[in-house]
Structure formats: structure tokens, C-alpha cells
Steps between C-alpha positions, in 0.01 A plus 500: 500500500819355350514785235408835428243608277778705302701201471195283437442712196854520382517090479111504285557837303852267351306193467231688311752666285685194417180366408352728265852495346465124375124644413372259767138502671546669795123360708633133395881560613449371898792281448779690392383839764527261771794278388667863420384633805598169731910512304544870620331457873785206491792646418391908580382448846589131593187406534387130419242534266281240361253471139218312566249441224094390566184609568480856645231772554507894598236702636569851299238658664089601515421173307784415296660138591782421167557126546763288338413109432204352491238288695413154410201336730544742759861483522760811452725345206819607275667374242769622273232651262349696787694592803660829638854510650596682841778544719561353877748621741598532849093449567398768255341479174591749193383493184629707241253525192226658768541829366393313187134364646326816376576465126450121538161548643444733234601259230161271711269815409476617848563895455458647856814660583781350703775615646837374442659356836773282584429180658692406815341319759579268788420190365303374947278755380385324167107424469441165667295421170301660161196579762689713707653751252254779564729820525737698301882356549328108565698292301529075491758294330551153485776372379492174242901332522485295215356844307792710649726212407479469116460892440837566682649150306371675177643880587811355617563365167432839262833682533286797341279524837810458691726780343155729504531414918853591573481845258212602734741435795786631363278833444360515877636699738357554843449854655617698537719444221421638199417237184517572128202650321574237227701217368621370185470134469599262190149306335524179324599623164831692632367829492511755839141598597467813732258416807349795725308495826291761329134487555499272740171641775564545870415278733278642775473296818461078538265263563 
């Protein structure tokens, strides 16, 4: 793997926080975990990491397949209304909102129980299409340029989304260093919010 699990759940549990700071939706936030998560793999462990936005589907286990996209006369589509963002690098694929997919396949009424995992993968060991993701941990993603394109044109230019990305870097520590328990950050109407990494659940295992 390129990371730990304990430093896998360091970079999501500050995303998350950061996130329900700004009272965000955390199961429709794939952009900024993975933008967050793809800044710190950067400049933490030197790591060229790359956002990718498209089509993408997850087994989660027994039947439960959470897709992102849509399909339009048999083809696997995305567009900038419906897409999910991921991570590339060095032939792996991350994807930091997966401990996420079990309240977002809540929010779809399916109520079995899921665990919450980390998703790291090699990326030669991706389903070769939507007929082949049969077991627990299958995953396909198919990157659309021109979608990946005008969502990172359109983050690039909100300085909010952008300050919100170097605060979770400038939080992150790797271990075995110790990081705060919480932060004080400055919102848009001058006043200094306290943010915690409070009740953020473990992690157990990946995909």
C-alpha cells in the first residue's frame, strides 16, 4: 500500500471535520476528500497524486454495488451533475470519501449494514467492466477528461475550497508524530470557529 490505515484515517477524519465545520454534506463531498487527500499525499509523502472525476462503481459487499454516473443506451456515463472523484498514483487507486459509502447507501434506502473501509487498490486489478464486479473490494472507474477538466477549472477558482485544502494540510501530520485534537480556523464573517476530530468512527480494514 502507499499508506497506512492510521494515516489513511488521519487525512479523512480532517477532511470530515473540516467539512462538517462549513456544515457541508459529507456522502456528496468526493471532491474536496480526494483533492484534500491528493494535496497532503503531495507534499507529506512526495507522492504524485492525481483527482480524476467520472463514472465509478464499488462492490461493498453481499449485494451492494454504490455506483456514481449514470448509463445512457448501455453506456457507463458522467457528467458534472453525476460523477464521483478518486485519486491515481504510482499505479494505485485511493479514494478518500469510502469510509463515507455506508451512510451514502443509506441515504439510497439500502439499510443492511456496512462496514466502513478505506479504499486503496492497485488500479491492474480494476474490473475489466460493470459485468465483472461480483465480489467485495471490485471496484471500476472510468475517467471522463473534459468532466475532470471543468470541476478542477471551477475549484481552482473558489479561494474558499482552496484555503479549506491547505488548513487540512497544515493540520496533518504523519506517524508517528502526534497531530492536534483540534484547530481553530477563521470563517467568512471574521469570527474563530473551534474544529475537533471528535466523533469521527474507526476505520476497520479496506476494500
Amino acid at each position: 500500500m502507499l499508506i497506512t490505515l492510521s494515516d489513511y484515517q488521519r487525512i479523512y477524519s480532517i477532511a470530515h471535520a473540516v467539512l462538517k465545520s462549513e456544515n457541508s454534506d459529507t456522502n456528496k463531498s468526493c471532491l474536496f476528500y480526494n483533492y484534500c487527500g491528493a494535496y497532503i499525499l503531495n507534499e507529506h509523502y512526495k507522492i504524485n497524486a492525481k483527482v480524476y472525476s467520472g463514472f465509478a462503481a464499488y462492490h461493498l459487499g453481499v449485494e451492494n454495488i454504490l455506483g456514481f454516473g449514470s448509463i445512457v443506451d448501455g453506456q457507463l456515463k458522467s457528467s458534472e451533475d453525476e460523477f464521483h472523484s478518486w485519486i491515481e498514483a504510482d499505479g494505485w487507486l485511493i479514494d478518500f470519501m469510502a469510509p463515507e459509502f455506508p451512510n451514502v447507501m443509506l441515504s439510497k434506502g439500502y439499510d443492511a449494514p456496512i462496514p466502513r473501509k478505506m479504499m486503496q487498490s492497485k488500479l491492474d486489478s480494476m474490473a475489466e467492466g460493470p459485468d465483472y464486479i461480483k465480489n467485495s473490494g471490485d471496484f471500476l472507474v472510468i475517467p471522463d477528461m473534459d468532466v475532470t477538466k471543468s470541476l478542477a477549472k471551477h475549484l481552482e477558482s473558489s479561494s474558499t475550497f482552496i484555503d479549506l485544502v491547505v488548513i487540512c494540510n497544515r493540520w496533518f501530520h504523519k506517524k508517528p508524530n502526534k497531530m492536534h485534537k483540534s484547530i481553530s480556523i477563521t470563517n467568512g464573517h471574521g469570527q474563530l470557529n473551534q474544529i475537533t476530530l471528535s466523533g469521527s468512527k474507526p476505520i476497520i480494514g479496506r476494500w
